[in-house]
C-alpha positions in Angstrom: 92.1 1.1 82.3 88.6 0.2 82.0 86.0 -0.9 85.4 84.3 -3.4 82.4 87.5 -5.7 82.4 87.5 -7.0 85.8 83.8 -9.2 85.7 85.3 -10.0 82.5 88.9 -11.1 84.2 87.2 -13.4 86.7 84.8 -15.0 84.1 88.3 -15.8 82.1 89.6 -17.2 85.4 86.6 -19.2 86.4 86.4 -20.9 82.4 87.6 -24.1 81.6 90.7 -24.4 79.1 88.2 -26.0 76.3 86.0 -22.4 77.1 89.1 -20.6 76.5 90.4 -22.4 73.3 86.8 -21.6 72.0 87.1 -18.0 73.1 90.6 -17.7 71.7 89.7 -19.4 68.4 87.1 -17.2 67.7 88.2 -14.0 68.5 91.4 -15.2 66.4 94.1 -14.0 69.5 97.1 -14.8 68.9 98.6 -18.0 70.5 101.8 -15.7 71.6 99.8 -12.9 72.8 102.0 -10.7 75.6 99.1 -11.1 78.0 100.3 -11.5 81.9 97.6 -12.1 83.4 93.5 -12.5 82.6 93.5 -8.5 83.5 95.4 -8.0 80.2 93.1 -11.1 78.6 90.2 -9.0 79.3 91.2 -5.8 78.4 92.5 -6.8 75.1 89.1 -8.5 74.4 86.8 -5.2 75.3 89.4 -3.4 73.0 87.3 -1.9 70.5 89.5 -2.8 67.6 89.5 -6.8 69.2 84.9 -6.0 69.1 85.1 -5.0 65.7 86.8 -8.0 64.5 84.4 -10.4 66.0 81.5 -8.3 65.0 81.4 -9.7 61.2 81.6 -13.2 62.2 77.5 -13.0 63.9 75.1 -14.8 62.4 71.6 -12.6 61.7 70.2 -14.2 64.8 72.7 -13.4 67.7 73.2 -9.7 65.9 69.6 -9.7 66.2 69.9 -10.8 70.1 73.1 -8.4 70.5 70.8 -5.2 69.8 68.0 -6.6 71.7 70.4 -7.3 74.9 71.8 -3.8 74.6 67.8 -2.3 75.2 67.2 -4.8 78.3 69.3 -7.9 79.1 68.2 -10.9 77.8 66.8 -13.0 80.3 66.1 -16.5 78.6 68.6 -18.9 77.5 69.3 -19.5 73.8 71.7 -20.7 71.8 72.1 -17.3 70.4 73.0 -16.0 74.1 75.2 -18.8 74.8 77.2 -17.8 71.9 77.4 -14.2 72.3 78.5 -15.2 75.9 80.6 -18.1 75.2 82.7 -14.7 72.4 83.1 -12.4 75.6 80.3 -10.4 74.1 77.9 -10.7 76.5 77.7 -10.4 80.9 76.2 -13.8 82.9 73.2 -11.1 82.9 72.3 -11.2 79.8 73.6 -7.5 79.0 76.1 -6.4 76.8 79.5 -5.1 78.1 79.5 -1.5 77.8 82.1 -1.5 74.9 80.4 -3.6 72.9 77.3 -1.8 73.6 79.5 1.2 72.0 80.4 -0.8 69.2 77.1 -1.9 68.0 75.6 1.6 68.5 75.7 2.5 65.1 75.2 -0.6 63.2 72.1 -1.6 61.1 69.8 -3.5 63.2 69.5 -6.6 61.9 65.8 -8.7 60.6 63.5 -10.2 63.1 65.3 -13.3 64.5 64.5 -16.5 63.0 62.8 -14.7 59.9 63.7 -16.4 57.1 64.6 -20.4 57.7 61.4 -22.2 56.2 61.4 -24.8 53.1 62.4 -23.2 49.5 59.6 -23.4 47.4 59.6 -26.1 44.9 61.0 -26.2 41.2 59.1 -26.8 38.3 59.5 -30.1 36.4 61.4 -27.6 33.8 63.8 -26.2 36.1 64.6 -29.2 37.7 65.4 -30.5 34.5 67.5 -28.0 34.0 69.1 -27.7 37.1 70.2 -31.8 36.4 71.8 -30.6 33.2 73.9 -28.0 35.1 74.7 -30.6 37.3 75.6 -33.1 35.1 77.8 -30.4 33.2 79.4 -28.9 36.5 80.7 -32.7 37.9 81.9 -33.2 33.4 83.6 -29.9 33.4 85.3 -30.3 37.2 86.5 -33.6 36.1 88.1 -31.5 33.1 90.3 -29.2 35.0 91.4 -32.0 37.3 92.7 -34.0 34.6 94.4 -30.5 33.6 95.2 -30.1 37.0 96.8 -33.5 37.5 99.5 -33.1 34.5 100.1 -29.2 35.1 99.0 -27.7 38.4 97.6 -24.5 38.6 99.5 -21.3 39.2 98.3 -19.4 42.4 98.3 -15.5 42.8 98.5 -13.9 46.4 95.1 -14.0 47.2 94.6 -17.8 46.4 92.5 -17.3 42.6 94.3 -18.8 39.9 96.3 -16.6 37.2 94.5 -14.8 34.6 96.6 -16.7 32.4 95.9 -20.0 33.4 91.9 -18.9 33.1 93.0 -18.1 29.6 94.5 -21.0 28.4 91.1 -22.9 30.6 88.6 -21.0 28.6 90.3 -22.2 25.4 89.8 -24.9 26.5 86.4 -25.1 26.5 85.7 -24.0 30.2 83.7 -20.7 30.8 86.1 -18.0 32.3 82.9 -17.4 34.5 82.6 -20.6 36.2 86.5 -21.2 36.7 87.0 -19.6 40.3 83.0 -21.7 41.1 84.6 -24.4 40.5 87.9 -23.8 41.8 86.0 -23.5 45.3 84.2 -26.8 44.8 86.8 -28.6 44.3 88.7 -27.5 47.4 85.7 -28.2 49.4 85.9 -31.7 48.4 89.2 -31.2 49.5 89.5 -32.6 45.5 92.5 -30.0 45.2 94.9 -28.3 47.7 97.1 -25.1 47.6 100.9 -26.3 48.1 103.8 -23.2 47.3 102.0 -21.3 45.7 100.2 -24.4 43.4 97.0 -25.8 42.8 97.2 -29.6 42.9 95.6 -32.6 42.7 95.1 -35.0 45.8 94.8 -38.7 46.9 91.3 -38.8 46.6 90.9 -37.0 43.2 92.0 -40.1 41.1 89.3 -42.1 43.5 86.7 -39.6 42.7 87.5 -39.0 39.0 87.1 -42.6 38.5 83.6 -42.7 40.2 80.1 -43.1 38.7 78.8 -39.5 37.9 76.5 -40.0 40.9 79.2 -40.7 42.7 81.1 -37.6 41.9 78.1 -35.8 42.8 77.8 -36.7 46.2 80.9 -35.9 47.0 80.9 -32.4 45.8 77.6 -31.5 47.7 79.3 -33.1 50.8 81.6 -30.9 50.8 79.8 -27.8 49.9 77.4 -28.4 52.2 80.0 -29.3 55.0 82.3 -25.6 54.2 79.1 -24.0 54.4 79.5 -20.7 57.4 78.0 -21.3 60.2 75.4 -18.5 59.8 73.6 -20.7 56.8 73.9 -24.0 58.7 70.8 -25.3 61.0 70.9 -27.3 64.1 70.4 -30.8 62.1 73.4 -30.3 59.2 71.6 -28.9 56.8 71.3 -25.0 55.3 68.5 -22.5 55.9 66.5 -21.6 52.8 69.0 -19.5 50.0 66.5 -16.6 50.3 67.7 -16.1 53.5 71.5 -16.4 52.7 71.4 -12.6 52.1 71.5 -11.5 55.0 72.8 -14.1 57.1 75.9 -12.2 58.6 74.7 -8.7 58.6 77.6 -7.2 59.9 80.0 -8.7 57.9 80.7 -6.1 54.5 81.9 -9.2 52.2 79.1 -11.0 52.7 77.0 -10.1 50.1 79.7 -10.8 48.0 80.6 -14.1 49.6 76.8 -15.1 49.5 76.5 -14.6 46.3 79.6 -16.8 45.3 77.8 -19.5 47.5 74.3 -19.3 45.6 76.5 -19.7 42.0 78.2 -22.8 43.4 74.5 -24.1 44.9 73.7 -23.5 41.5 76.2 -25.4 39.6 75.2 -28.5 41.6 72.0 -28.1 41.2 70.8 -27.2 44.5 69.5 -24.1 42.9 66.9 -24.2 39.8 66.1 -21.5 37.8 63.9 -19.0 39.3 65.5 -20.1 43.0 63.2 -23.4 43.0 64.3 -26.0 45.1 64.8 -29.6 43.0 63.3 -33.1 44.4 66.6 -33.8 45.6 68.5 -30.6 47.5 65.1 -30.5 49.9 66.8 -33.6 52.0 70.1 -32.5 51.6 69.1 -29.1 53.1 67.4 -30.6 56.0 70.9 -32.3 56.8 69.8 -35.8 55.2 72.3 -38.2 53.4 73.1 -36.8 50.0 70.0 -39.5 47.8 71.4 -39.4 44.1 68.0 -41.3 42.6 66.1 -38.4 41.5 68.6 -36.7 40.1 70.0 -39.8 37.7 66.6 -40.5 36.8 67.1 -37.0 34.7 71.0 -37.9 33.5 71.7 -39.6 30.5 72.4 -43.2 30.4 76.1 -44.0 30.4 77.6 -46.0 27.8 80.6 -48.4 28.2 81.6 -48.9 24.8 82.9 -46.6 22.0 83.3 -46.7 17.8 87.1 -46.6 16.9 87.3 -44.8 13.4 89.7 -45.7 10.3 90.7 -41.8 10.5 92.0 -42.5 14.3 89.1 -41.4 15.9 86.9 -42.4 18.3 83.5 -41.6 18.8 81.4 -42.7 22.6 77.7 -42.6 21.7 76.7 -41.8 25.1 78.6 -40.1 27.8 81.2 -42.4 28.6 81.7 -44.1 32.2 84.1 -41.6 34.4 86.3 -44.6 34.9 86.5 -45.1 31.2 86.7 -41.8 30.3 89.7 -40.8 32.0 92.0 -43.9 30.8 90.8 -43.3 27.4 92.1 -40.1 27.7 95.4 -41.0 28.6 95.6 -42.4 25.2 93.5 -40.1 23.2 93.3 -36.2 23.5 89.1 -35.2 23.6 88.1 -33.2 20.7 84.3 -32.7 22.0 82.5 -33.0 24.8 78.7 -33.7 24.7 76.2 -36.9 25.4 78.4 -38.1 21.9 82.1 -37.1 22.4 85.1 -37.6 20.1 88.3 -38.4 20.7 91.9 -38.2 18.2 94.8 -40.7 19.3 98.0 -39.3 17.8 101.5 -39.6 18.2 101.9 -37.4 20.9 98.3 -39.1 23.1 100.3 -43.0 22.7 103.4 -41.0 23.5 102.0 -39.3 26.9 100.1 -42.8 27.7 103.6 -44.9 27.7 105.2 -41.8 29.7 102.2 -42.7 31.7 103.0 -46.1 32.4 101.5 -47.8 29.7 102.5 -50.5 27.4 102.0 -51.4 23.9 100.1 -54.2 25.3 98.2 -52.4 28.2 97.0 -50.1 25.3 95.6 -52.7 22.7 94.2 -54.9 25.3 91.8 -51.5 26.8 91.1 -50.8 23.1 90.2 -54.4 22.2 87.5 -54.6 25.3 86.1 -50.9 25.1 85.7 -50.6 21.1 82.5 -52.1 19.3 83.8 -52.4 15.7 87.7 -53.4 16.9 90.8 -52.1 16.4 91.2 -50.3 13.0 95.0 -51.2 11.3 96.0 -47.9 11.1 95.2 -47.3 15.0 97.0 -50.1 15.8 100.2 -49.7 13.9 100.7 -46.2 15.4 100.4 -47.5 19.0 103.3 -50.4 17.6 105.3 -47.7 15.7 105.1 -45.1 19.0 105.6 -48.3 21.1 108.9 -48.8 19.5 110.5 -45.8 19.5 109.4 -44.9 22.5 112.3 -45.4 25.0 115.4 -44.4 22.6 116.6 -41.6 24.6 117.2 -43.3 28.2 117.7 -40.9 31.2 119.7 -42.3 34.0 122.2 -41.2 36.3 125.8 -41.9 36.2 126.9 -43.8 39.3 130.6 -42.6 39.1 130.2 -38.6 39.1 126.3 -38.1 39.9 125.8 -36.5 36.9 122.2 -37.2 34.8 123.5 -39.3 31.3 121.4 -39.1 28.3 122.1 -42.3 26.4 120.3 -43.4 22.9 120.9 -46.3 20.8 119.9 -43.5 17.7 122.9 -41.0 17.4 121.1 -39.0 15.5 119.1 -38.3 18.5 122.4 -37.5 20.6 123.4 -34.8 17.5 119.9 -33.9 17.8 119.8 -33.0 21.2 123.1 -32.2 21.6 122.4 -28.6 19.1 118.2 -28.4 20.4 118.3 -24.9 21.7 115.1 -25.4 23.3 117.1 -27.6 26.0 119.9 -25.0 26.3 119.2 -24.6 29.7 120.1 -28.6 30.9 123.7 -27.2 29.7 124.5 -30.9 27.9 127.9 -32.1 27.7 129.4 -34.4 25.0 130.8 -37.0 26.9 131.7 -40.4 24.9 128.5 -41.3 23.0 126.2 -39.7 25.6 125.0 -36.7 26.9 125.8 -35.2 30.4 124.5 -32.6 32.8 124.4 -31.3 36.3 120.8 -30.8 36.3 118.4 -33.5 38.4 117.3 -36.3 36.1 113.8 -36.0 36.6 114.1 -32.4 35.1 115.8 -33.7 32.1 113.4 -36.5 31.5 110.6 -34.0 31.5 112.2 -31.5 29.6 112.8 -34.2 26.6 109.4 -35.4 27.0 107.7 -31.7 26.6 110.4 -31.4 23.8 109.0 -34.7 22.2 112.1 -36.8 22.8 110.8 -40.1 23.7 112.4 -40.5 26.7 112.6 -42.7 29.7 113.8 -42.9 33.1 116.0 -45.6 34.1 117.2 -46.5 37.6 120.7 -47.5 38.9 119.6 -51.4 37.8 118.8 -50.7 34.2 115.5 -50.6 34.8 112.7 -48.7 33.8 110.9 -46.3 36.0 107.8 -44.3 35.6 107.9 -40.8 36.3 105.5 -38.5 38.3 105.8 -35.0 37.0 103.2 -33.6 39.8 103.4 -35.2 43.0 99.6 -35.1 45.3 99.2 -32.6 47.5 97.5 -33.8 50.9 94.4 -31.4 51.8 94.7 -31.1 55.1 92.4 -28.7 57.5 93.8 -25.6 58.5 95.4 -26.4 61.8 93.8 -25.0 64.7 96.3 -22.7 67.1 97.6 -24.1 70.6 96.3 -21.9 73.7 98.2 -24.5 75.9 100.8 -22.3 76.8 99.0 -18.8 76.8 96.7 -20.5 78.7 98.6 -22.0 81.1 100.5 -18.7 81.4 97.4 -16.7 82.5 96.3 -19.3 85.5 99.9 -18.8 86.6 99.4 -15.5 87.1 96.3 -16.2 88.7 96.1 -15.1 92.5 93.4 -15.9 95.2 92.5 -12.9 95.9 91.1 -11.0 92.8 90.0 -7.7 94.8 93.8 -6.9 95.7 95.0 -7.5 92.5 92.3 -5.4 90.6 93.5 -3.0 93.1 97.1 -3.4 91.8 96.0 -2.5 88.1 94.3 0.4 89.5 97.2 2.0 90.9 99.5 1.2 88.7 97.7 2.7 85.8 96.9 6.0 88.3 100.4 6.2 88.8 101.1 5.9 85.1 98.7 8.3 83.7 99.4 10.3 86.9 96.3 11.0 87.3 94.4 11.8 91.0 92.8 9.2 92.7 90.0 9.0 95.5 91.7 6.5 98.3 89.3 5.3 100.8 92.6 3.8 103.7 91.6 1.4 106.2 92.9 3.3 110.1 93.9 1.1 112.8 91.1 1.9 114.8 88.4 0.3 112.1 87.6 3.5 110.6 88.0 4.5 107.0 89.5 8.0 106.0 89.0 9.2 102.4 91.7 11.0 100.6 92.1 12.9 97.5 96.0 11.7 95.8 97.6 12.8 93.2 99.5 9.2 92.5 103.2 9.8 91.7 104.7 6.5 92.4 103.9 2.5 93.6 106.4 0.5 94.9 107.7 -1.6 97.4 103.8 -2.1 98.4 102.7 1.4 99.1 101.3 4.0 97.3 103.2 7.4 97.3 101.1 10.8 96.7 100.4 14.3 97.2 97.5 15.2 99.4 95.3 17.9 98.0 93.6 18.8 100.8 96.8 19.1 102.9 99.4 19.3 100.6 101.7 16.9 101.9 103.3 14.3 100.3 101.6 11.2 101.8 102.9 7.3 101.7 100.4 4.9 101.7 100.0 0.9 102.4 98.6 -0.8 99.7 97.2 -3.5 102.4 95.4 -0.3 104.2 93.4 1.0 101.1 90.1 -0.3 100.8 89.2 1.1 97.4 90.5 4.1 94.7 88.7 5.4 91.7 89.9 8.0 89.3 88.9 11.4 89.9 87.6 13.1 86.5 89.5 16.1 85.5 
């Protein structure tokens, strides 16, 4: 058992709960450790394995003050000090405990403390032009795999990346295989998306945000960037230390280069980054911890446009970029074919189709048209949003009040035959029954399984009437929740004596007596003097000590009251 625990033991049991939920937390402990008392507490924090774990998490700056304490104690207060106390790293001196010490002994030292923080030298006019058009294309191309996103979540592997198939079918897409994961992160620190069993979905605020001005949507995502940011890139007033310095800022930690270097390509895609590393007009006040200021960077964008030419061929064609808002109903309605400052759009069948699966009308449809289009609706346009309006709602999905059994019902029975013999829908089992179809499978399956199949479909409640159906539902993002020390806590002070010096003296001899090992007893005599002894501990119970005397070789029982002090004696 190591001497190093017990200044650490009573600094446990002199903290406050908060100083011990903030211990906890960052030296990850388990909130059902099998700790006893604060002896264990300390013992298990000087492990070495416990050091190494914490190690990583050091900024450059209290490494940099870990080394320099293990040389000669540091005798000014710092934040860096209060931290590497506040982790159980360092003594109220200012000097390392000796494991840690041990730990550090052969890692790098890291650079000069403070090195490294000043202003990022400013872009040229060139580069910040550039680094607008990477913005501009990041928030476009986001907004793209949200809308994907939204109808189909993502597919999750183990380690939280999406599939390589779904980065497949993405990249056909149009989005750059590169990028995907970039993205992917930004998204989730706008807390845009959120991982639910073992999905990538859309949230609450995504159809907000997705419906916002491009500015709009840009503010949010550096928000959040800039709020996940680690705490070794983050200064005292919100902001980030200059990216030259990202580098190395946790030294100690052997992901970091690789996690750095993810956070530069994100910083990039925002445009906090121009090319060359310039620093653009507007990430210099977001990196001093200033509100997010959009005007310099829309003063680069293009214009939006709020109107659109709809084509005889049923295409449409935005001369501008249209508004987000815009945007994403038209293409509830109309499948993108390109996307540029002049984007086209195709309406087909299958686009009016998903819009009235959507929720749409025949009238909801027109009347968007009518306002957004500059040249009106062209006939053939608007007799295949009547024609798909129509037979939309043939096949009606409901379920049977009798036997709780989903019924497919159709005033078309060539759409019963039809289905009936469809051996893509093989697995809904369907049952003839009278002139409708029958199944034990849940009728929001079946709706959605005739509506990939191109049935036109809808769901009908127990009233007759229709209901829209949600194929993904939101996911709430929700911050990781934080582990409750109450009990553990609680636990230790119950275990918490008022007299520290016997119970050290406890663990002493109970770990002697384990190891077996021989001690040097200094035992209190009833005359006020103190006799020293030389034990070998064989047993501890009943509060004495029981041992063979070396020098006599006797078998001696001991008080615990009447020892004074015992040390281990080296073999």
């Amino acid at each position: 058992m190591s001497t190093h625990a017990r200044p650490l033991a009573e600094w446990l049991s002199a903290a406050s709960d908060d100083q011990l939920t903030t211990l906890f937390s960052a030296r990850r402990v388990r909130s059902d450790a099998e700790w006893q008392d604060f002896f264990d507490a300390a013992e298990a924090l000087l492990d070495p394995a416990s050091i190494a774990r914490v190690l990583p998490t050091l900024t450059r700056d209290e490494a940099a003050t870990l080394v320099a304490a293990s040389a000669r104690p540091v005798s000014e207060r710092s934040a860096q000090r209060a931290t590497l106390e506040s982790l159980a790293l360092l003594r109220p001196d200012g000097s390392p405990f000796p494991p840690v010490t041990l730990a550090i002994a052969d890692r790098p030292a890291p650079a000069p403390v403070g090195a490294g923080v000043g202003d990022s030298a400013p872009a040229t006019d060139i580069a910040t032009a550039h680094a607008a058009e990477r913005a501009f294309t990041t928030v476009s191309t986001l907004a793209d795999l949200l809308l994907i996103a939204r109808e189909k979540p993502f597919a999750l592997l183990a380690g939280g990346n999406i599939s390589a198939g779904e980065k497949r079918q993405l990249s056909e897409q149009g989005v750059a295989a590169e990028s995907i994961d970039a993205l992917i992160a930004i998204a989730l620190d706008a807390r845009l998306v959120a991982s639910d069993a073992r999905r990538l979905r859309t949230t609450p605020q995504t159809e907000e945000w997705l419906r916002s001005s491009v500015a709009d949507r840009w503010s949010t995502l550096v928000d959040g960037f800039r709020d996940a940011l680690p705490r070794g890139l983050r200064t005292a007033g919100g902001g980030w230390v200059a990216t030259s310095a990202w580098a190395d800022a946790h030294p100690w930690d052997p992901f970091w280069a690789e996690h750095s270097a993810a956070l530069i390509e994100r910083a990039r895609l925002l445009g906090l980054i121009a090319d060359g590393g310039g620093e653009p007009a507007w990430a210099a006040s977001i990196r001093r911890g200033e509100r997010v200021d959009t005007a310099d960077l829309t003063a680069l964008l293009p214009s939006e446009v709020d109107r659109i030419f709809l084509q005889n061929d049923l295409s449409a064609i935005s001369p501008g970029p249209l508004a987000p808002g815009l945007d994403v109903q038209l293409r509830t309605i109309a499948a993108r074919e390109s996307a540029a400052q002049a984007s086209t759009y195709r309406f087909t069948p299958e686009s009016i189709a998903h819009a009235l699966v959507a929720g749409e009308t025949e009238q909801s449809i027109l009347e968007f048209l009518e306002a957004l289009s500059l040249t009106g609706i062209p006939q053939p346009l608007r007799y295949l949003v009547t024609q798909t309006a129509q037979r939309h709602g043939l096949v009606r999905v409901s379920i049977d009040s009798e036997t709780g059994r989903t019924r497919i019902e159709s005033s078309d029975r060539h759409l019963i035959e039809a289905m009936a013999v469809d051996q893509g829908l093989r697995s809904l089992a369907l049952a003839k029954h009278v002139d409708s179809l029958t199944t034990r499978v849940g009728r929001d399956t079946v709706y959605w399984a005739l509506t990939d199949a191109r049935y036109p479909a809808t769901l009908v409640d127990e009233d007759g009437n229709v209901v829209a159906g949600e194929r993904t539902p939101l996911s709430e993002s929700t911050p990781e929740r934080e582990p409750d020390y109450s009990s553990l806590i609680a636990a230790l002070r119950s275990h918490q004596g008022a007299d520290a010096d016997a119970a050290w003296l406890d663990r002493e001899l109970e770990a002697a007596v384990r190891a077996k090992a021989v001690l040097r007893v200094s035992v209190g005599m009833p005359d006020g003097s103190t006799r020293e002894l030389i034990l070998e501990a064989t047993g501890l119970g009943g509060g004495r000590l029981r041992g063979r005397d070396r020098a006599a070789d006797v078998e001696r029982t001991l008080p615990v009251s009447s020892i004074r002090a015992a040390s281990v004696i080296a073999q």
